[in-house]
C-alpha positions in Angstrom: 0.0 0.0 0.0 1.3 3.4 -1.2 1.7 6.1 1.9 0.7 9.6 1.7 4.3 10.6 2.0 5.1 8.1 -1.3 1.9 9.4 -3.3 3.1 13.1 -2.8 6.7 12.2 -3.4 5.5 10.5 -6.4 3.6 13.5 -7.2 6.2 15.4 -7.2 8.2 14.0 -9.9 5.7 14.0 -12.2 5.1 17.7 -12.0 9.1 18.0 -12.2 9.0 15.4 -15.1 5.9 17.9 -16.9 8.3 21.1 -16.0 11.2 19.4 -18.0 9.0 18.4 -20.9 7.4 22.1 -21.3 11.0 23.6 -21.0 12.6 20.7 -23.9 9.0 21.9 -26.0 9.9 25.8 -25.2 13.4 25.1 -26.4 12.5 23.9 -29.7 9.8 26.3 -30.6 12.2 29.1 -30.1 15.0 27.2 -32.1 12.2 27.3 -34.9 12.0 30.7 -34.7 15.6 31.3 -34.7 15.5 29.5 -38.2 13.0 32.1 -39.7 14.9 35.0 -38.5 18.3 36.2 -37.7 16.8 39.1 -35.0 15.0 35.9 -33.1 18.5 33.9 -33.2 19.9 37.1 -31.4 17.4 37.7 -29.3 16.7 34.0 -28.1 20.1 33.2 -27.7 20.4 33.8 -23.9 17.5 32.4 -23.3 18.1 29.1 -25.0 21.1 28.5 -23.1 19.5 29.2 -19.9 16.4 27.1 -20.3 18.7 24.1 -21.0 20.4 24.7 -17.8 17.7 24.7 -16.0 17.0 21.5 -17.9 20.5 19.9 -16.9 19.7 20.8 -13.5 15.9 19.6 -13.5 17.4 16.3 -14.5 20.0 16.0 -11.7 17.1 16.7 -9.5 15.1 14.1 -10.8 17.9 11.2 -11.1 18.7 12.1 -7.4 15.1 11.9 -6.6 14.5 8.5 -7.7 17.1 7.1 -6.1 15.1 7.4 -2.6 
């Protein structure tokens, strides 16, 4: 039988799973923009690089999470 504290745990890594599939999505829609225009490649360079970041660091989280 699950306990509450697994079923929130558990919970939890599925919203952190859904956070790293939006950002992976976000990350390709803007490196389809930076395709169509050389302003977007500028302008969304930063942020790419960031957002997979936080997607390197999302995935430590969650490798470290499931250990427990």
């Amino acid at each position: 039988m699950v306990t509450p504290t697994e079923k929130n745990h558990n919970k939890h890594l599925d919203l952190l799973q859904d956070y790293k599939i939006h950002l992976i999505k976000y990350i390709e829609e803007l490196e389809k923009l930076d395709k169509q225009s050389e302003f977007a490649k500028k302008w969304n360079e930063t942020t790419i690089k960031e957002r997979r970041q936080e997607v390197q660091v999302v995935d430590k989280i969650l490798k470290n999470l499931i250990r427990f």
